[in-house]
C-alpha positions, 0 to 999 in steps of 0.5 A, spaced: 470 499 481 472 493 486 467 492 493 460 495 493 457 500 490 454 503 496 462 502 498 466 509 499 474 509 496 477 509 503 473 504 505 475 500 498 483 502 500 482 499 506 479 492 505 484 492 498 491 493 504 488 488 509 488 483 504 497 485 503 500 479 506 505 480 511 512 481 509 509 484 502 507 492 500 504 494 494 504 502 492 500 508 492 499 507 485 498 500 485 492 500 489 489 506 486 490 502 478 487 496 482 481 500 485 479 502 478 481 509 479 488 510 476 489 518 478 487 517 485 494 516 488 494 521 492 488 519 495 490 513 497 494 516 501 490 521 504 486 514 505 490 511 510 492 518 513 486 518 515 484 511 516 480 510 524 484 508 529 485 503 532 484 500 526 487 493 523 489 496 517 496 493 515 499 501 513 505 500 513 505 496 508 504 501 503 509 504 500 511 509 494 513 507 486 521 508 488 520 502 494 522 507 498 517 510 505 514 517 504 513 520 510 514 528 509 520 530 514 521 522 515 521 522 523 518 517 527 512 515 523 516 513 518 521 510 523 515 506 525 514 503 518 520 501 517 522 497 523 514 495 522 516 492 515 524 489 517 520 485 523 516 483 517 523 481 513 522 486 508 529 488 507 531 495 505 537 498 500 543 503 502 538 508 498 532 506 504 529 502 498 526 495 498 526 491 492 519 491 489 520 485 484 521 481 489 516 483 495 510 488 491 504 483 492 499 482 487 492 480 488 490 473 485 487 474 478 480 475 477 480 476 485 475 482 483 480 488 484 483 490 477 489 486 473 495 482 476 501 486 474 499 492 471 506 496 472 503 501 476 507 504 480 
């Protein structure tokens, strides 16, 4: 697993998000593969649901396997991703997707956090 060991999985997924560059996402399962623990998705979401506020912890740019914002019942929460992420030059299709081969990031090989391009969602 990426970080220290005394480090929990929120405080793994949150060093691991600050380190997506502006105008790229990763995915919940991207981050959860890269983290060492392919089944935690979810909690990678409820990571950043409850992450400390104010916080520095870029995220909007965090987004589902489809490219697209997953924010049950969208509102203004997801409205405010979207417009945080097109302010970025992330640009969204007609189905409310962004192109994932052009704008997922990868972290550098052998930069302690998993394998490049692992096709996870």
């Amino acid at each position: 697993m990426a970080g220290g060991r005394n480090e929990t999985f929120y405080e793994q997924v949150y060093a691991f998000v600050r380190r997506v560059p502006p105008g790229s996402v990763v995915t919940y399962g991207q981050v959860a593969v890269e983290l060492g623990a392919p089944a935690a998705a979810r909690a990678v979401g409820y990571a950043l649901h409850f992450m400390p506020k104010p916080s520095d912890i870029p995220w909007w740019r965090v987004i589902n396997a489809r490219g697209a914002i997953s924010y049950k019942g969208r509102g203004s929460s997801a409205d405010q991703q979207r417009t945080m992420l097109e302010d970025e030059g992330i640009v969204f299709n007609a189905d409310d997707r962004v192109d994932l081969t052009r704008v997922r990031w990868w972290p550098p090989p052998g930069s302690g956090s998993g394998e490049q391009g692992t096709g996870c969602g």
